[in-house]
C-alpha positions as CSV (number, residue, x, y, z in Angstrom):
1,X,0.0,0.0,0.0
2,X,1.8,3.4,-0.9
3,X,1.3,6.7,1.5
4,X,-0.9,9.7,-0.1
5,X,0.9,13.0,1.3
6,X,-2.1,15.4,1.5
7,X,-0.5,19.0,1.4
8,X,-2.2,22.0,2.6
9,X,-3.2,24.6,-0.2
10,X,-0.9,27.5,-1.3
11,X,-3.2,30.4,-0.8
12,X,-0.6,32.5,-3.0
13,X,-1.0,31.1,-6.0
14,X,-4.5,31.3,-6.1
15,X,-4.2,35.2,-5.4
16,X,-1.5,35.8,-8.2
17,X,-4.3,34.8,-10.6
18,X,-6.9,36.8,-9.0
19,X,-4.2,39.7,-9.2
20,X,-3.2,38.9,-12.4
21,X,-6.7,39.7,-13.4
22,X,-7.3,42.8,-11.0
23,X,-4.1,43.5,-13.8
24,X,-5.5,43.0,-16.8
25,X,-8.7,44.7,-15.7
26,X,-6.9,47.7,-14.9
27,X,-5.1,47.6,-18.1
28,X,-8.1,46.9,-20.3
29,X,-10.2,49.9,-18.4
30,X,-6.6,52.1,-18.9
31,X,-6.9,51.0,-22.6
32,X,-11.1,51.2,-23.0
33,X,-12.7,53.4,-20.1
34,X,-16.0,54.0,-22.1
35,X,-16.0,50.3,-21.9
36,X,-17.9,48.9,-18.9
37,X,-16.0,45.1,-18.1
38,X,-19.2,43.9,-16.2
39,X,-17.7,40.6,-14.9
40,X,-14.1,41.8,-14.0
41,X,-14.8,41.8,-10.8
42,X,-17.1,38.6,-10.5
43,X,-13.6,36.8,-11.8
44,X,-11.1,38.2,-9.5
45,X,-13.8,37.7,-6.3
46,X,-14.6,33.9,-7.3
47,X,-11.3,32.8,-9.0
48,X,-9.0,32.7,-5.9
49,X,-11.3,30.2,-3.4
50,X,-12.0,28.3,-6.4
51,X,-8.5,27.6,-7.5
52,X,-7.6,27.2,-4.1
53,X,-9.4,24.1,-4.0
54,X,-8.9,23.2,-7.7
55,X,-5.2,22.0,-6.6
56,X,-4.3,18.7,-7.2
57,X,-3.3,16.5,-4.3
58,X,-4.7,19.3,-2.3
59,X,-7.2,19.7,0.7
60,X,-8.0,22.6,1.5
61,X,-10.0,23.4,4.4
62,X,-13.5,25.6,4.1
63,X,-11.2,28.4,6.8
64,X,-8.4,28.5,4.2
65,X,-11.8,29.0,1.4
66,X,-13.0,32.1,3.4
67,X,-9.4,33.6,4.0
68,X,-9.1,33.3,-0.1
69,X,-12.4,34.7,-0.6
70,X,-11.7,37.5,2.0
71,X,-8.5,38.1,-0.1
72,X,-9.8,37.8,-3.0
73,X,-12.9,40.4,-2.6
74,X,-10.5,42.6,-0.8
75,X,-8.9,42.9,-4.0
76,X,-11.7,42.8,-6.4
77,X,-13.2,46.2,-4.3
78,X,-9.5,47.6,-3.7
79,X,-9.4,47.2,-7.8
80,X,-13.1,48.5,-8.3
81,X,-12.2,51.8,-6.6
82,X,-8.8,52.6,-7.7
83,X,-10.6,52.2,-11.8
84,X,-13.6,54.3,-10.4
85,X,-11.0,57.3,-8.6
86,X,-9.0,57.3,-11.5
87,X,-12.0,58.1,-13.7
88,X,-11.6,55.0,-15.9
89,X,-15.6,53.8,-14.9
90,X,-17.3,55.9,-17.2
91,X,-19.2,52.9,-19.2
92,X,-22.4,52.0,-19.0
93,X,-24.2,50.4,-16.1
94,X,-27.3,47.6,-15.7
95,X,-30.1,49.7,-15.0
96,X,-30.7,48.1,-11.9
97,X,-27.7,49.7,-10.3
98,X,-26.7,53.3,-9.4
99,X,-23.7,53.5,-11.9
100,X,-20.4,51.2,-12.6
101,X,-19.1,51.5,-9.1
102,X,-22.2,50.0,-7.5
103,X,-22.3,47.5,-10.4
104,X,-18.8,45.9,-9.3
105,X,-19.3,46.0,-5.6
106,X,-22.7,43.9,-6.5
107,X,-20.7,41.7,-8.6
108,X,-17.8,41.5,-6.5
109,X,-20.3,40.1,-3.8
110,X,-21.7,37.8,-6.2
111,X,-18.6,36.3,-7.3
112,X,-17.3,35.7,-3.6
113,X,-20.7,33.9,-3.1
114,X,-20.3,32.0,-6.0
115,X,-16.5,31.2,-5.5
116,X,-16.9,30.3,-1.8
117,X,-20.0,28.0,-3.0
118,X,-18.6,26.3,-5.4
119,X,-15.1,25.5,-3.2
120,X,-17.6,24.2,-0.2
121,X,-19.0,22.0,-2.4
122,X,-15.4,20.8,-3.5
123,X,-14.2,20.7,0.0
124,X,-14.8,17.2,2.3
């Protein structure tokens, strides 16, 4: 019978990628800041507790899930204000929301949810 070594996630990786994308979102609005990028922030919220538990030969626990998705909203709304006070948020918005800044704080929130759900359900 061989041993399975179990190793405990690397929380960093998973919040290169989410800054990675707090990047590129920065870049893009830089580039396009007419354009409103409605699901930047969904992505940067949700991908770091998701790839967190998307390691191979990894478990992670559902307390290192929330301190990735604490991380990773932290940055999404960190992101979401330094586009906004640099006047690169000047797209459209849904209708439902009171302009692009409200837009990616409800977005943000709604990828953390749907990060942290779908890395519960992955977790044992």
């Amino acid at each position: 019978m061989t041993t399975q070594t179990i190793t405990s996630p690397d929380v960093r990786r998973a919040l290169v990628w989410g800054a990675l994308l707090a990047a590129l979102w920065v870049v893009v609005a830089v580039l396009r800041p007419t354009t409103t990028f409605h699901l930047a922030p969904l992505l940067i919220a949700g991908a770091p507790p998701v790839l967190l538990v998307l390691d191979e030969g990894v478990s992670a626990s559902r307390r290192a899930v929330m301190g990735a998705s604490a991380l990773g909203t932290a940055l999404a709304l960190g992101t979401a204000a330094a586009v906004a006070l640099a006047g690169l948020m000047r797209g459209p918005a849904y209708q439902a929301f009171s302009g692009p800044f409200g837009e990616a704080v409800a977005f943000t929130a709604l990828g953390a949810i749907a990060g942290i759900g779908f890395a519960w359900w992955q977790t044992r």
